[in-house]
GURO-303610 format. One record per residue (C-alpha): residue in three letters; chain; x, z, y. Coordinates in pm, 1 decimal, padded with zeros to 6 digits. Layout:
BEGIN
rest|kette|x|z|y
ala|A|X|Z|Y
...
//
This chain:
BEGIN
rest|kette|x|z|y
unk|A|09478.0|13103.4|08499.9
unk|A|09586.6|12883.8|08774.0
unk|A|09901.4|12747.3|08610.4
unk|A|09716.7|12460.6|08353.2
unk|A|09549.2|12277.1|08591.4
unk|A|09842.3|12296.5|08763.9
unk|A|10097.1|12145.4|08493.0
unk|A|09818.4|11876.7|08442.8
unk|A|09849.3|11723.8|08743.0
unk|A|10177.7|11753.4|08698.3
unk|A|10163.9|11531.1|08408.6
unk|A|09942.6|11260.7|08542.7
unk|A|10134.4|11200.6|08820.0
unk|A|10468.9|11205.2|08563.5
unk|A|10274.2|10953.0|08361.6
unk|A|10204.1|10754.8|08671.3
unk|A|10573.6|10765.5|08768.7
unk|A|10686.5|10660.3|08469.1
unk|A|10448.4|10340.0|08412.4
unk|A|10523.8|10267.1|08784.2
unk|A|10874.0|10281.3|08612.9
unk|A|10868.4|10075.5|08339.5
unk|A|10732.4|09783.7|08529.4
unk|A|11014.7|09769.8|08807.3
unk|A|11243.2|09736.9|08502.5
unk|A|11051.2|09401.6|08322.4
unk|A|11022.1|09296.9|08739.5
unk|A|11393.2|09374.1|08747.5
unk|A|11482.8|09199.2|08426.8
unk|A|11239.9|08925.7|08493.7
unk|A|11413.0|08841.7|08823.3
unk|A|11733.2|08856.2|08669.8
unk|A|11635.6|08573.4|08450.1
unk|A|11556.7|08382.9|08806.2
unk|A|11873.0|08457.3|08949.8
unk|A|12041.6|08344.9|08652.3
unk|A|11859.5|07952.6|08722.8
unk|A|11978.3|07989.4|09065.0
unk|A|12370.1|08060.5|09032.8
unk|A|12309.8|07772.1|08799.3
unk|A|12369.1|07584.5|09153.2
unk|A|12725.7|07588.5|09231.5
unk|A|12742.7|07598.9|09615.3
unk|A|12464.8|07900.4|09746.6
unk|A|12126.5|07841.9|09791.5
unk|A|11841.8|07988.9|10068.0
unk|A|11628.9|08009.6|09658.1
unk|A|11950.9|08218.8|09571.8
unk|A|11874.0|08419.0|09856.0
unk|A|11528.9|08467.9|09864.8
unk|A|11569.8|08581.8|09450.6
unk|A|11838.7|08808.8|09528.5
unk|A|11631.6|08987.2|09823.2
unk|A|11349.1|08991.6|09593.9
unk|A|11535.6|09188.9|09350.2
unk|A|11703.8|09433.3|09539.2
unk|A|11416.1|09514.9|09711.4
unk|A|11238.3|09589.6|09377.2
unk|A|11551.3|09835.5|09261.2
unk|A|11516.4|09968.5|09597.7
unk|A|11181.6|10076.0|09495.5
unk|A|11352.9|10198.4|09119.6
unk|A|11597.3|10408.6|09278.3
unk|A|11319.7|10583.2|09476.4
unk|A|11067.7|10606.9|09189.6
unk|A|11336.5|10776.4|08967.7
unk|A|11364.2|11029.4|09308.5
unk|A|11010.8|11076.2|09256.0
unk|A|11057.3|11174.0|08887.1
unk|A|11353.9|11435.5|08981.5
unk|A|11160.7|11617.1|09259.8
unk|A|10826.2|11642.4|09016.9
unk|A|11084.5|11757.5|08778.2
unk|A|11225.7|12017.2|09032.6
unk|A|10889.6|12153.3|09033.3
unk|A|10825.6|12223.6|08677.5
unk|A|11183.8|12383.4|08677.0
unk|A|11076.8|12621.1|08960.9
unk|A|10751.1|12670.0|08766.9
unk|A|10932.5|12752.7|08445.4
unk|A|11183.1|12967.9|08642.6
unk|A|10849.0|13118.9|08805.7
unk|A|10667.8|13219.5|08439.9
unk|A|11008.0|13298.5|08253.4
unk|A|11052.4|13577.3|08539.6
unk|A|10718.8|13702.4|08530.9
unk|A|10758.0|13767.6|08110.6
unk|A|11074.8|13894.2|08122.6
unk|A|10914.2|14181.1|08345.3
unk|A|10612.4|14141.6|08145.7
unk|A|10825.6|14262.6|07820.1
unk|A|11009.4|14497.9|08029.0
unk|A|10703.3|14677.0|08140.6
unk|A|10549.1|14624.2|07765.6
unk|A|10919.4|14769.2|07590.8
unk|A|10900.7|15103.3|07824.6
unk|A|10529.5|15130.3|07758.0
unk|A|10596.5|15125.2|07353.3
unk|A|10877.7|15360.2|07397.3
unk|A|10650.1|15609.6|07590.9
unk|A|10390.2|15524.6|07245.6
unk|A|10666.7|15561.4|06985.8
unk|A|10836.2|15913.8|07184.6
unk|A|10529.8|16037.8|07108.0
unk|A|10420.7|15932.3|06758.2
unk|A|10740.5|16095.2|06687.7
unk|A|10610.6|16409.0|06847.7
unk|A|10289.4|16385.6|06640.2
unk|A|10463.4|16255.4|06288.8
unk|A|10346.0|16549.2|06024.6
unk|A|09978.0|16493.0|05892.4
unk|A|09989.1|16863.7|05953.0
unk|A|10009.7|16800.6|06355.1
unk|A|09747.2|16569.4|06335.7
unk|A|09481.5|16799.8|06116.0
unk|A|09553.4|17056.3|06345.2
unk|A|09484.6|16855.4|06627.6
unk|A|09168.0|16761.2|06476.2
unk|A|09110.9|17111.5|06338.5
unk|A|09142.6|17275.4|06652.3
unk|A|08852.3|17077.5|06822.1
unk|A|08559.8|17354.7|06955.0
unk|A|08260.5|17132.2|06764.0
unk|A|08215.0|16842.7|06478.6
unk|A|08189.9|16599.6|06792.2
unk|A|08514.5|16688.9|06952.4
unk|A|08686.2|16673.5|06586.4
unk|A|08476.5|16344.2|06571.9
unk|A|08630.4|16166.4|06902.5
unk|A|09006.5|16354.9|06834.6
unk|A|08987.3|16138.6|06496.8
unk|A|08869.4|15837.8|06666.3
unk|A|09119.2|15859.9|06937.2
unk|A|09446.4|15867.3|06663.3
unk|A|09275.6|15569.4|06490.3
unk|A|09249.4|15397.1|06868.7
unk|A|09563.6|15539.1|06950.6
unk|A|09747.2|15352.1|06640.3
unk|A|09635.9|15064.7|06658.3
unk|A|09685.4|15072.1|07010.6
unk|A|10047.4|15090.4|06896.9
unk|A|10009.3|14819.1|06662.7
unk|A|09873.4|14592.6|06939.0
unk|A|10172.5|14687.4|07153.7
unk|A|10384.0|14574.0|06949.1
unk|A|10261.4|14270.6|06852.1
unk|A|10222.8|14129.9|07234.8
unk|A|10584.5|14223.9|07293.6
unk|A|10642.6|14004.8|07001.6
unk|A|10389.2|13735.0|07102.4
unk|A|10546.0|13784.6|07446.7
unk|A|10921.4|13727.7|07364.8
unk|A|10794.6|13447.7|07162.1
unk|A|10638.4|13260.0|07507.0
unk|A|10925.6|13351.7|07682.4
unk|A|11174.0|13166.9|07430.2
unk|A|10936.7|12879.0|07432.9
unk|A|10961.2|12851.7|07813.7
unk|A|11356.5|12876.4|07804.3
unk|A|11382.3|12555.0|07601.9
unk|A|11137.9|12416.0|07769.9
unk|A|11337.6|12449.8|08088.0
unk|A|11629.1|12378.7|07935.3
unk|A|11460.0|12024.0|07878.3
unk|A|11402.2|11964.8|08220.9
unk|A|11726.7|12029.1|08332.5
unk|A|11874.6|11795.7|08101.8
unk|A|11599.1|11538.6|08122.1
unk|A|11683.0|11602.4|08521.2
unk|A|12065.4|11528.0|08475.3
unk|A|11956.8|11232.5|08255.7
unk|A|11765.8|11109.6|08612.9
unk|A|12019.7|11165.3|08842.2
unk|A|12239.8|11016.1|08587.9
unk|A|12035.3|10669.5|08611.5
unk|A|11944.6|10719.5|08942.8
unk|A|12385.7|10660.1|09018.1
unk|A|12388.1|10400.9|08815.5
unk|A|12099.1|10196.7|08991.2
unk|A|12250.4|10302.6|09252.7
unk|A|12601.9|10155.0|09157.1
unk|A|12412.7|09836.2|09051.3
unk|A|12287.6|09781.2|09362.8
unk|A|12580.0|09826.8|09610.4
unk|A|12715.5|09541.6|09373.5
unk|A|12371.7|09322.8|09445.4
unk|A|12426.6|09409.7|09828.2
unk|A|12781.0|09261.4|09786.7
unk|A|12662.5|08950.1|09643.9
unk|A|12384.9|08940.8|09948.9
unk|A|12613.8|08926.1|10185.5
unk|A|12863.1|08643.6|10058.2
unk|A|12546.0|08454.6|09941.0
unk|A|12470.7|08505.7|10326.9
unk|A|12774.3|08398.8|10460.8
unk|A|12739.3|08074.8|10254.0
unk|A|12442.9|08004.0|10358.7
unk|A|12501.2|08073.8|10753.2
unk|A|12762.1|07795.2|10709.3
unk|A|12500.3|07538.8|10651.2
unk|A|12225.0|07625.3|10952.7
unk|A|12180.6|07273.6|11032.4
unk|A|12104.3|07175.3|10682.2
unk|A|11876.7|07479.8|10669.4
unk|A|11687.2|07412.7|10976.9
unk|A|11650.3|07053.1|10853.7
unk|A|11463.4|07216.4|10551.4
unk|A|11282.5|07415.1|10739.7
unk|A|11170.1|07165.6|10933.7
unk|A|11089.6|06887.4|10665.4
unk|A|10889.2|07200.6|10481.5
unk|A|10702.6|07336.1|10733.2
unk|A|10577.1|06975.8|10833.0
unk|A|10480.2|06960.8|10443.5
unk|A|10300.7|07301.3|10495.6
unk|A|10095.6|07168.5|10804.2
unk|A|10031.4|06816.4|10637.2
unk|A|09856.8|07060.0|10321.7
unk|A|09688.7|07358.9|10586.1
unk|A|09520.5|07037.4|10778.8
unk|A|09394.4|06902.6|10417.7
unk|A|09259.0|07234.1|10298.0
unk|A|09103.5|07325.4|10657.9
unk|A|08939.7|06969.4|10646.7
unk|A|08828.9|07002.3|10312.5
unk|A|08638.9|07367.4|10343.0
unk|A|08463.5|07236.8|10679.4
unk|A|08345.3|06940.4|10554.0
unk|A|08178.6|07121.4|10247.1
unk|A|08013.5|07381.2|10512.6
unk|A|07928.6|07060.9|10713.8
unk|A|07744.7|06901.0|10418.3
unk|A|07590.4|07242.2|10341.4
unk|A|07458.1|07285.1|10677.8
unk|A|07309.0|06905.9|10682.0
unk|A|07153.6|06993.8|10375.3
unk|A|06960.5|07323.8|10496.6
unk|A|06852.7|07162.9|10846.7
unk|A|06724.4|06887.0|10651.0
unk|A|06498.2|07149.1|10492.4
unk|A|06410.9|07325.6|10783.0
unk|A|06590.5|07655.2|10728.9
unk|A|06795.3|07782.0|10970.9
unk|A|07207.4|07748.0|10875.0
unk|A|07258.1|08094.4|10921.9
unk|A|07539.5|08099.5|10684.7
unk|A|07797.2|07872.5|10656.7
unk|A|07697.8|07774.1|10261.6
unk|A|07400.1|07685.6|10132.4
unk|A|07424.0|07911.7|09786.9
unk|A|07203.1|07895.4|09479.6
unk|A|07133.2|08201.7|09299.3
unk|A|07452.7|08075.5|09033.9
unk|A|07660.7|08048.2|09312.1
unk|A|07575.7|08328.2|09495.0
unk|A|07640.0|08571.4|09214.9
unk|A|07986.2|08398.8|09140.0
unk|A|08073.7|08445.3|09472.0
unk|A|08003.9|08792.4|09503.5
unk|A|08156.9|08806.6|09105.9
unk|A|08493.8|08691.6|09304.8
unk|A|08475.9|08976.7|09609.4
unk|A|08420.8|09232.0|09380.2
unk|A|08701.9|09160.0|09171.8
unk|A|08884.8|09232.3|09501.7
unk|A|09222.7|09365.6|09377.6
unk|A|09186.8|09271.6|08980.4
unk|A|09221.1|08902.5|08962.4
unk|A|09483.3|08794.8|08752.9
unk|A|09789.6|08627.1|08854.6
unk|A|09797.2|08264.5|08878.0
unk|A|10150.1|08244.1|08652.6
unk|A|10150.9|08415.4|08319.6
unk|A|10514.6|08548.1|08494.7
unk|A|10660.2|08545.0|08805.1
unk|A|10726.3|08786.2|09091.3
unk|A|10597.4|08738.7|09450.0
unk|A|10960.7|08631.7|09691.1
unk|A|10715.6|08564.4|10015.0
unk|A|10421.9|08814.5|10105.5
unk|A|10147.4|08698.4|10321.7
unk|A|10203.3|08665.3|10721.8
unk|A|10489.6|08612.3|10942.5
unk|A|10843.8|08683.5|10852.0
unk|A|11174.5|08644.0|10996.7
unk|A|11377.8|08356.3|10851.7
unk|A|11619.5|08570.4|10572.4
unk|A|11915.9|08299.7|10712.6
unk|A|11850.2|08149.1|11066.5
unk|A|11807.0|08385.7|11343.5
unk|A|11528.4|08400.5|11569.9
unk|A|11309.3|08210.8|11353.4
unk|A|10951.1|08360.0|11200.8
unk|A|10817.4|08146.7|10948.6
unk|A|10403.8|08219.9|10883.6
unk|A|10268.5|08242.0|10493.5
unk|A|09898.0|08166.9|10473.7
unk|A|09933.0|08229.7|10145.0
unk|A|10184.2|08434.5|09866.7
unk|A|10486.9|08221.3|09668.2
unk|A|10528.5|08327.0|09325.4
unk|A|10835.3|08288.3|09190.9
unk|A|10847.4|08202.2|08841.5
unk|A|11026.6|07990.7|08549.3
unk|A|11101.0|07642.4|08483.8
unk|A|10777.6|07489.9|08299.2
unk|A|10587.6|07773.3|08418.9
unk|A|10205.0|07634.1|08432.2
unk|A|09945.9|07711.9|08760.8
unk|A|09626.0|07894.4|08621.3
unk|A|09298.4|08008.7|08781.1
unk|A|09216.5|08358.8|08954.9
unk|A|08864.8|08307.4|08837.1
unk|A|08574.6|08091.7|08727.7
unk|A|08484.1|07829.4|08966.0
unk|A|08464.4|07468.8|09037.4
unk|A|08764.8|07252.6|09163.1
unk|A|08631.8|07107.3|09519.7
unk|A|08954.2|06859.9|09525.7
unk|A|09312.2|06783.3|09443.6
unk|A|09516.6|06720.9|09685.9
unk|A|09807.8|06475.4|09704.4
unk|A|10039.8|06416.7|09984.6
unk|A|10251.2|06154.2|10009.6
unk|A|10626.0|06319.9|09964.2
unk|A|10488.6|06659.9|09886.0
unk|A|10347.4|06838.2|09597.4
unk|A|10000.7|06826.4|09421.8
unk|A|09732.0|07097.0|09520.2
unk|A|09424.6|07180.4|09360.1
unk|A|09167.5|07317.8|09581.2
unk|A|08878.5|07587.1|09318.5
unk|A|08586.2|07698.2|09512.1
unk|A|08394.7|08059.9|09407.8
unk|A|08100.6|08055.8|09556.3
unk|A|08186.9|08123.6|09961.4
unk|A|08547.4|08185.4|09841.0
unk|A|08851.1|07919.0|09781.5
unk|A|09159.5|07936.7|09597.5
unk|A|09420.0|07692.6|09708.1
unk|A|09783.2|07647.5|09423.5
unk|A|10019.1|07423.8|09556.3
unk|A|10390.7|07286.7|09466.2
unk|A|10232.3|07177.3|09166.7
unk|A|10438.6|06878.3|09007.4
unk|A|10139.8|06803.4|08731.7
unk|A|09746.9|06850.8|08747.2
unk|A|09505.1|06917.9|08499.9
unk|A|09200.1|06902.4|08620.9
unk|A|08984.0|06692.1|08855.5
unk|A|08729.9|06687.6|09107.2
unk|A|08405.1|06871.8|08971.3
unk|A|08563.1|07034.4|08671.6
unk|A|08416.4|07367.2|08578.9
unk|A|08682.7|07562.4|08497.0
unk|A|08719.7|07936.9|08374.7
unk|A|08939.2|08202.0|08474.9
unk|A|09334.2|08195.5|08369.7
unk|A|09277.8|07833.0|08286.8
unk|A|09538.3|07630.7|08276.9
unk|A|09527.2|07378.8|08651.4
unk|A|09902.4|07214.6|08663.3
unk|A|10262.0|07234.2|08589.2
unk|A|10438.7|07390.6|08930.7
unk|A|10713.5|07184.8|09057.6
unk|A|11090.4|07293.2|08972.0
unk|A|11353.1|07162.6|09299.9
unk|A|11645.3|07046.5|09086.7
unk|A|11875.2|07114.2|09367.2
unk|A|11844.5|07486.2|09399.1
unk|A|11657.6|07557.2|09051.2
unk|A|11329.5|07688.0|09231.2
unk|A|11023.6|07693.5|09061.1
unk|A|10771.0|07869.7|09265.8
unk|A|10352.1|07857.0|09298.3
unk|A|10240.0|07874.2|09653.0
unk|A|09906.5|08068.1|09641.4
unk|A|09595.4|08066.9|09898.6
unk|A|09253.4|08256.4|09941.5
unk|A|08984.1|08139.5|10174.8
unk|A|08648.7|08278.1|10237.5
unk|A|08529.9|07976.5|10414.0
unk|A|08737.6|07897.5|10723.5
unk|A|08924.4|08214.7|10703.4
unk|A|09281.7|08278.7|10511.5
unk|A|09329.3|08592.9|10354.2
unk|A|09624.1|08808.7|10212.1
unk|A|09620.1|08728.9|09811.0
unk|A|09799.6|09033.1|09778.3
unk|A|09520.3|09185.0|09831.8
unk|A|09316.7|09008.3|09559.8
unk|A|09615.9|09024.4|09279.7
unk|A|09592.8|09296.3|09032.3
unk|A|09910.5|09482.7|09103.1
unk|A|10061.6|09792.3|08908.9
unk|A|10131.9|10072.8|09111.3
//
């Protein structure tokens, strides 16, 4: 009775594995097609890099998932092991039980046994229950028979059934080599893409430097941006004699968009139709230069050439932003919320635009020296930066 439930969550969690699956491949393949713009550059590239890392983190996470699949395997093979035990003693027990039946039925064959049987009984009642225990006793018989039958059928049911998983196992372990293979190969490439790169640390740090002081030039715009908006807000409620107790002054529109946006807290869309995140959120060491942390307010999304920028939700755009020998940035408020896409080369929109959700905001910039195309994405709620990986709808 236990075992359905069982096998059920067995399958979910199969079915989970196997989605979880199917996406590392398109993130895989996807990838690929990003590493394939970046060798486009002869000499190596910290892009090249970055991609590379990016991927063979992701078949990392393959090569485990596929582990996942062959141990939930194991366990329906020592499940089917388990049952095809239990009904081969099952028809054992059932095969000596019909042999005890048949022995004796043969003792009993004549009719003439069996009408003296009945014969002999002391009153019409005894003769009554001797006649109903032959009828009970044959069809007893019959019944036997027919669950060793029924039974041996199960049993060769579960014996192809397990001879499924063990191939569908070896079919696993089989793919699980060859991503393994794959990425030895990838981890080869790391390293000479590595030492290439470790050649050119003072053209590195000079990038490093040039973007970071891009990166401050664009934090210092968005900070003074969002406080000047809760500046104005607070004017505007001391002017009407309420107390700024919070930081925006909301109408009921904006209120309800803004709690809209928090409690699509792990489902907004992502701002590129494709692309695959090479920078998380928070500090990091520098993949080349040693004893360097760069710090992410944000997530970069790597994507294609001509890939377009596109909104997390509905909202209005509080500003675009463009720095002198940087990027554009479009700045979309929700309610108490911001979104912030920068390394945008075109922009779509303006100041005041009401704008809906995956709507189209700029073209992101491609760097024609290292083939880079990548979205640079923030969340604020009010002065305070948040992790947009934790806002992204993301498979698991």
């Amino acid at each position: 009775m236990c075992v359905l439930p069982f096998a059920g969550a067995f399958s979910q969690t199969k079915k989970d594995l196997e989605t979880k699956k199917e996406q590392l491949h398109k993130e895989i393949e996807y990838t690929n097609k990003l590493l394939d713009e970046a060798r486009k550059n002869k000499s190596a590239s910290l892009n090249h890099l970055v991609t590379l890392n990016k991927k063979i983190s992701t078949r990392e996470e393959l090569i485990h998932t596929i582990g996942g699949e062959v141990n939930l395997i194991d366990g329906q093979i020592a499940e089917a092991s388990t049952i095809i035990n239990a009904l081969e003693n099952d028809i054992a027990r059932l095969k000596k039980e019909y042999a005890r039946i048949i022995y004796f039925a043969y003792k009993n064959r004549s009719a003439y046994d069996r009408l003296m049987f009945i014969f002999a009984s002391k009153d019409f009642n005894q003769a009554y229950k001797r006649l109903e225990y032959l009828q009970e006793y044959s069809e007893y018989r019959k019944a036997q028979k027919e669950l060793i039958i029924k039974t041996q059928q199960t049993l060769a049911s579960k014996r192809e059934e397990l001879e499924r998983k063990k191939a569908e196992k070896m079919g696993l372990l089989g793919s699980q080599e060859q991503e393994r293979n794959t990425l030895k190969k990838e981890k080869e490439e790391q390293v000479g893409v590595l030492n290439d790169l470790q050649k050119k640390e003072k053209d590195l740090r000079s990038q490093l430097k040039a973007k970071m002081k891009a990166e401050d030039k664009l934090n210092k715009a968005i900070e003074d941006i969002i406080r000047r908006e809760i500046e104005e807000a607070r004017k505007s409620m001391l002017k009407e004699g309420k107390p700024a107790e919070s930081a925006f002054k909301l109408t009921p529109e904006a209120q309800k968009l803004s709690d809209d946006f928090a409690g699509n807290r792990g489902k907004l869309p992502w701002p590129v139709e494709q692309g695959v995140i090479t920078e998380t959120f928070g500090a990091h060491p520098h993949p080349v230069l040693k004893n360097i942390v760069t710090n992410n307010n944000g997530v970069d999304i790597g994507s294609s050439k001509g890939a377009l920028a596109r909104a997390v939700f509905d909202g209005q755009v509080t500003r675009v932003i463009i720095i002198p020998g940087a990027s554009k940035a479009v700045i979309v408020k929700h309610g108490e919320y911001f979104s912030v896409y920068s390394n945008l080369e075109e922009v779509y929109v303006k100041t005041g635009d009401k704008i809906r959700i995956k709507q189209n905001l700029g073209l992101i910039h491609t760097n024609e020296e290292d083939s880079k195309t990548e979205l640079h994405l923030e969340i604020w709620k009010e002065t305070v930066k948040m992790d947009p990986g934790n806002w992204l709808f993301m498979k698991k």
